[in-house]
C-alpha positions, 0 to 999 in steps of 0.5 A: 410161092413167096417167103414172107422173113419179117416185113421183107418178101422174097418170091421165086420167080427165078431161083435165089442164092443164099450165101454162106457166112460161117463164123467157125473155126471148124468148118469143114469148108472154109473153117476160120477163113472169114471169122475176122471179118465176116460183115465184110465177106457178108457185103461182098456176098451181098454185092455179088449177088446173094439174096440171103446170107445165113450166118452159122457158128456151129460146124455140123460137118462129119465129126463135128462137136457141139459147141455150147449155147454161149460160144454160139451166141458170141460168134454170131449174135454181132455178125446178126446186129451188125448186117440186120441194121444194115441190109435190105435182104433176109438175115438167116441164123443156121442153128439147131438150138432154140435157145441162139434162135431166141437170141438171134430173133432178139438180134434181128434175124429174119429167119432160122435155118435148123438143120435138126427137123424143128424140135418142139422147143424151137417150133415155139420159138418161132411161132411167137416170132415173125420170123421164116424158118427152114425145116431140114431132113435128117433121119436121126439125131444131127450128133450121129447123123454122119454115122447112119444111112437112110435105107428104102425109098429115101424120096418117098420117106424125105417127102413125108418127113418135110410135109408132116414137120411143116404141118406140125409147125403150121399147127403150132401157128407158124404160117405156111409162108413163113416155112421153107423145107430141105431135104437134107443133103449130106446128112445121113445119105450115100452119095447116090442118095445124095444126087438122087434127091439133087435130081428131085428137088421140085418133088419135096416142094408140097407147096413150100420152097425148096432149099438145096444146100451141095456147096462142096460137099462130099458126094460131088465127087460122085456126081461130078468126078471129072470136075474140082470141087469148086466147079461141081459146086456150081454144077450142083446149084445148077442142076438143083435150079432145073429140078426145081429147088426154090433157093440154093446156098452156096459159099460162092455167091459170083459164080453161081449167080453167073451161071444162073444167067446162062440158064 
């Protein structure tokens, strides 16, 4: 398998990073910490190891609030100008509005990372782009996905959900290389669910990478309750690498790159 984000190409030979750049004051993890600076986290990010950045500017942890369209593109659209001029690897933009898509596209952007399943707005988007894109589970609107939980056979049904989106986006004229699927952990699941599908990540693959995103979410404490938060983040990205994920996006690029060489 490989990922064709623009012109560049990334294969999965061995399993990539992709590392975490927010740019919100309201991140449930580093929320403010690298809003000064963030081209700067991104190079050190870079440096350490990562293969791909994501840049967000909208927090979806529990509780979160929609901010608009314009405050989005204000804290992310410079960060996206400012690394796509000058880095050799893939720019994400982690949205779930089509309008910063476009906005990040124009910029840029080599691939969207949508937390919402891919409207029909945003399939668009990106069908008149070159642009990746990341289809992400969720079982209900991403607004109040923190307020449901999947009941029944959560792996049969994120299969389903992955692959009947992602032929939905090869039919409106998104090539399969261009799609990178992710089964959602942390959005309307239970803790168990949650390690369950970190345990399965090759089964949603129908073809098309995989992306795992654990990094210092809640259910660690569940699937690793001998271990701080940091350290279960580690151990999650690992496991996630055995069990097949393609990539995994973490906020610690250094270690997760250091365990990966152990394996």
């Amino acid at each position: 398998m490989r990922t064709v984000f623009n012109k560049k190409i990334i294969g999965y030979e061995v399993p990539k990073i992709m590392g975490i750049l927010n740019v919100t004051p309201d991140s449930f993890s580093d929320g403010a910490l690298y809003t000064k600076d963030p081209v700067k986290h991104a190079f050190s990010m870079i440096d350490e190891g990562a293969d791909i950045i994501d840049v967000g500017g909208e927090s979806t942890r529990p509780g979160f609030s929609q901010v608009s369209i314009e405050e989005e593109i204000e804290r992310i659209i410079p960060v996206i100008k400012e690394l796509s001029g000058s880095c050799s690897i893939p720019i994400s933009a982690d949205t779930m509005k089509p309008e910063v898509a476009r906005a990040a596209i124009d910029a840029g952007v080599d691939m969207i990372n949508d937390v919402s399943g891919l409207s029909e707005e945003m399939m668009k988007v990106i069908a008149d782009s070159d642009t990746a894109v990341v289809i992400m589970h969720t079982p209900a609107d991403v607004r109040d996905v923190h307020n449901s939980v999947m009941e029944g056979n959560v792996i049969e049904q994120i299969k389903d959900f992955l692959f009947n989106r992602a032929q939905a986006a090869m039919n409106a004229g998104i090539e399969k290389e261009r799609i990178i699927v992710d089964p959602g952990i942390g959005f309307g699941k239970t803790e168990e669910q949650n390690h369950e599908i970190l345990k399965n990540a090759g089964t949603f693959s129908n073809g098309f990478p995989v992306l795992i995103g654990a990094s210092r979410k809640r259910f660690l404490s569940y699937a690793y309750p001998n271990a701080s938060k940091e350290d279960a983040s580690i151990l999650a990205s690992t496991d996630a690498m055995k069990s097949g994920a393609s990539i995994v996006r973490v906020h610690d690029v250094k270690r997760t790159k250091e365990a990966f060489k152990g394996h």
